[in-house]
Every structure is written in C-alpha cells, then in structure tokens.
N, C-alpha and C positions, 0 to 999 in steps of 0.2 A: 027241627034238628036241635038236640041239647047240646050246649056246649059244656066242656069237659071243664073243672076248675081249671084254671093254670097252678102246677107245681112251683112252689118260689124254691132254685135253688141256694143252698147255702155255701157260702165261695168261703175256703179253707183256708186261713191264712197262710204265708209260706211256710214258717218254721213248721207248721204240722205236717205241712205235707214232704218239707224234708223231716221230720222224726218219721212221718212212716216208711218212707224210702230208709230210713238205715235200721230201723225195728227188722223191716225183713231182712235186708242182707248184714250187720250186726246181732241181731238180737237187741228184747227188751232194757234189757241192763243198761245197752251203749243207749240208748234213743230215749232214757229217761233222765240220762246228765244233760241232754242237748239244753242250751239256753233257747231263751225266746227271741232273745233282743239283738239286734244286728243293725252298722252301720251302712247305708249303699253310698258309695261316693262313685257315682258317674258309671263309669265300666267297672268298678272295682268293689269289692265286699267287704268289708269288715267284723270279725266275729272275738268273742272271745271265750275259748272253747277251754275247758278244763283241761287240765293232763291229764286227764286219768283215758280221755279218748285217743291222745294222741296215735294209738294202731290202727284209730280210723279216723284219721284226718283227710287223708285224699281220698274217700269216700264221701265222707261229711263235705268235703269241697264240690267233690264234683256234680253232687244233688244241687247244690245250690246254684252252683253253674247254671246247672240246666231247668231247674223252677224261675231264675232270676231272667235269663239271658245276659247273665254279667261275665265278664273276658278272666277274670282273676278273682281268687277269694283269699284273702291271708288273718289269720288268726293271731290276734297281741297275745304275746310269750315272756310279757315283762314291760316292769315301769318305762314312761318315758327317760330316757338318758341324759344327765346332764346340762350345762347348761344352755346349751345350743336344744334341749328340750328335744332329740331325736328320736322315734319312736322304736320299740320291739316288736317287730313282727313275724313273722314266719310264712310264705307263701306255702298252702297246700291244696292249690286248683289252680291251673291258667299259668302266667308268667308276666305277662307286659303288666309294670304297678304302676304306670304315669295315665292319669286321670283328666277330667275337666266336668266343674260342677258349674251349674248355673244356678245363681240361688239371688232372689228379689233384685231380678236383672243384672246382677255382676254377675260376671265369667269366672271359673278360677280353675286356673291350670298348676298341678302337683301333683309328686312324683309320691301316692300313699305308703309308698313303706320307707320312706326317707323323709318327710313332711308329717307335719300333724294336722290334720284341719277337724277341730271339733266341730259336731253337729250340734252341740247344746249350749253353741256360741252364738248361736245363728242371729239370735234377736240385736245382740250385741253388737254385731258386724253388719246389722240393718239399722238400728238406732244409732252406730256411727254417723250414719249419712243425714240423718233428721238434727242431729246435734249440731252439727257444724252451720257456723249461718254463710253465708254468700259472700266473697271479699275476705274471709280469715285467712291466717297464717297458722299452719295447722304443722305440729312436731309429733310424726309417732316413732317412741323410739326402740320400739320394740314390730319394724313391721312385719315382719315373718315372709307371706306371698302377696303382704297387700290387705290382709282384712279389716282394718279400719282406716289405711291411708284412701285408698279406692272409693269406696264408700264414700269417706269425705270430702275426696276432690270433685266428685261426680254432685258435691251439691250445691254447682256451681262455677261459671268460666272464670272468675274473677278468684275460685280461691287457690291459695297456693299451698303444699303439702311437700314437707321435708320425712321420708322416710329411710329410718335408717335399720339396716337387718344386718347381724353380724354373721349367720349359719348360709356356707356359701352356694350351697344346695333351696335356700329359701331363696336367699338375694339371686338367686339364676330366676325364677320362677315369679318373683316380685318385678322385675323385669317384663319378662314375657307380660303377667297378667295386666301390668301400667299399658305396654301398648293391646291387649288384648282388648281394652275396654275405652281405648282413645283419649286415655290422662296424660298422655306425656308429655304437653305441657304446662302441664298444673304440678305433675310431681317430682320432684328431685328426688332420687333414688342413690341413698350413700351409703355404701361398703365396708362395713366394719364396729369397731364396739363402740356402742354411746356415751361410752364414757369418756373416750380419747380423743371420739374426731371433733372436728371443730362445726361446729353449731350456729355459731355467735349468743348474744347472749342481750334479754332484752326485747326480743324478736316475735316471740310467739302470742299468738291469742288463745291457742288451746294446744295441751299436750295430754297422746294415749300412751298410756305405760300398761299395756296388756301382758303382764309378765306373772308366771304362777310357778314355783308356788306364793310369793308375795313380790311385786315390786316396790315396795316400803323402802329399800335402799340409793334406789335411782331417786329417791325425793328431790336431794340437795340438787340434784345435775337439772330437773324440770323445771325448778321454781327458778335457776339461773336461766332456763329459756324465757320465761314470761315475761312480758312489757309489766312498766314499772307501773301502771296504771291497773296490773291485773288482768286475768285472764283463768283460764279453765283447766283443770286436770281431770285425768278420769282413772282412777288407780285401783289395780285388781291386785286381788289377795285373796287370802284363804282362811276360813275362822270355823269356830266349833259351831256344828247345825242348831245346835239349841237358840244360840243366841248370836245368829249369824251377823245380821244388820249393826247391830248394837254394836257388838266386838271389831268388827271390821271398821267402823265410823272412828272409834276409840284410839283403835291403831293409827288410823291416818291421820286422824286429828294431832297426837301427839308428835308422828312423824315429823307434820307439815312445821309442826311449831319448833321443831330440832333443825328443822331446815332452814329456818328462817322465813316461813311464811308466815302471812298473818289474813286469818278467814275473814271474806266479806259478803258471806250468808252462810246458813247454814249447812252444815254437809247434808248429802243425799245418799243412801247405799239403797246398790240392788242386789239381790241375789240373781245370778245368773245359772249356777246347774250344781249337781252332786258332784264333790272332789272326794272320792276315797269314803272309806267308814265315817259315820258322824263329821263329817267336815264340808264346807259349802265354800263355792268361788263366789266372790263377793266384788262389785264393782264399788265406787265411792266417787261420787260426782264433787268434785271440792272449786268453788270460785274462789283465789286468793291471790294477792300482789304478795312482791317479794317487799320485803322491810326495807325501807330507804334507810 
C-alpha cells in the first residue's frame, strides 16, 4: 500500500480571514483599509479601525466575534482623555466591556472601555515584580488596577506596597485585583491624588511613577518618599524615537537634580513600546537619596 504524502495545511491568520468575510459582504474597497493588528483582552477586542469604515463597523465586529469566540469588540475613536488617562472607545459587537486577563500569573480584572491596560507594557508590569527585592517598602503612585503594585507585592510576604490611584473607576478595580491575587495584606490601597494625600516622607525603598505622557513633574513628591539613605525610582516618559534612551536619561537626570536628588549610580533607560509618530515610552531606572 502507498501512503499518500500528508497535505501540511496552512492556518490563516484571523485578520485575514476576517478581510475575507467583509470583502464578500462589503466589498474590496472596505476589506483593504482593515488593519492587521488587534488587542485581545480576555473576552474583549480591541481594534483600531479607520473612519472611513465606520458603515461597517458592526460587520467588521461581528466577524470578529465569531473567528475570536470573544463576547465584545470596540474600536478606539480618539486619544486617551485626560488626566485620569480614560480611554475612547466605541463598542460595535457584543456589549459586556468588563474583562479579566491573566498575564505571567497575575489576574487583572477591568472594565476595557473605561480602563486602559496596555499590552506593550507587559514586560514592564512583569519586571515590576523581579525588581522589587523581598522586605521593601514599595510607593506606586500612579497605580491604576494594580500593574506594578501587585507584581511587587507578590515578590514577597515581607514586602509592603503603598498604592495610590486617583481615577475612581481604576481604584474600584485596584481593589478587586489586590484581593483577586491574595496581596491584601502587603498593599495599602489609597484613594486619591498623590500629590495631596499623606504618604509620610522618608519611608520608601523604591518608587513607580508610571505616568505618560511624562511623570517628570511628580519628581519633587517621590524623592520626599525615599529613606534618607536612598532608594529606587523608576520614571516613564516619553522622548523623540531617534534618540530615545539618551533623551529620556537627560530629562530625568536634570529633573532629579531640580528635585533635590542627588544620583548614586548611573541611570538606566529602557525603551518600553511606540508612543504615537516618532516618539517612544521610555522607562529610567534612577538609584538616588534625597540631599540632606
């Protein structure tokens, strides 16, 4: 008996085989704007679809619906908002936009069209948890649902983690995620702007200030957290892609020094993802005590 070759098939990515679902029932035209690239958060979709589809957007949703098995799909229709950082989106498949992603063993539960969670944070919000050492005193004062307080508490029964979220749709969800994940009692979780509430001062071993488009301004309030013996900051911004690292370092550096810190090694920058045309989110690892 000959056996026959085996046929290898070839598995179509989704995007294509949603353009061909809206080729036929749009036409050519509509199914050659579709983008490639698309966010999944959990049950939820994220796309960013031109206007110029928008007469087939609950078309373009509902393909996706049914190639993904995802409950909702909503398309961003504009900048994030403000500074509570709220997203634009537009639901056109499904309805329910509250979520839950499990990403390098954290839980995170959020409501996608009220919440931001980027995916091209990811490393960020993992390398929180590597950074932190065991027994710190940990200030994020920017925590949103959790993504670098969580991380950090988890690395370790002895450490402690002050996060504070001021958007009261994150602080409901920063919440949930602390007991989702069994920190609650490693994190204090506090309600409002960092810049008002009381903190103490002196106290911290590291502080995240994940805030874009630059946390450069909360400098002065971080370095009044740190022990007078020094301690860690990790400060994101945003700088031209050419000469991301560089610029970003520059920035912080002079910040720190307006702040009243004084460096005790050299800074670190990482580039973390694409921010807009020619521009890059820039992380900046800085070890510095405040000036006695």
């Amino acid at each position: 008996m000959v056996e026959r070759p085996r046929v290898r098939r070839v598995r179509v990515p989704p995007a294509e085989r949603v353009r061909e679902r809206v080729r036929a029932s749009a036409g050519p035209a509509a199914a050659v704007l579709l983008p490639v690239g698309y966010q999944r958060l959990g049950r939820v979709l994220l796309l960013r679809l031109p206007e110029a589809l928008r007469p087939h957007f609950s078309r373009i949703g509902r393909a996706w619906q049914e190639e993904l098995g995802v409950e909702s799909v909503l398309t961003v229709v504009g900048p994030v908002e403000g500074e509570l950082r709220t997203p634009r989106v537009e639901t056109i498949a499904g309805g329910p936009t509250e979520t839950e992603v499990v990403e390098h063993g954290v839980r995170w539960r959020f409501d996608a069209a009220r919440v931001m969670f980027a995916a091209g944070n990811r490393t960020e919000r993992r390398r929180a948890g590597r950074l932190v050492a065991p027994g710190e005193h940990v200030v994020d004062l920017f925590a949103g649902i959790g993504y670098f307080a969580i991380p950090a508490a988890l690395s370790g029964p002895a450490t402690r983690v002050v996060a504070v979220e001021k958007n009261p749709v994150a602080f409901r969800y920063l919440r949930e995620n602390v007991e989702l994940n069994r920190v609650g009692s490693r994190v204090e979780v506090v309600e409002g702007d960092n810049r008002v509430v009381p903190l103490g001062t002196g106290v911290a071993d590291r502080v995240f200030l994940g805030y874009l488009p630059s946390a450069l301004p909360w400098l002065p309030r971080a370095v009044s957290l740190l022990r007078s013996s020094g301690g860690f900051l990790h400060v994101h911004t945003v700088a031209d892609a050419r000469s991301a690292k560089p610029d970003g370092s520059r920035a912080v550096e002079l910040a720190l020094r307006e702040a009243g810190a004084r460096l005790l090694e050299p800074l670190a920058a990482r580039e973390v993802k694409p921010y807009g045309p020619g521009r890059t989110h820039v992380v900046v690892d800085a070890r510095v005590a405040p000036r006695g």
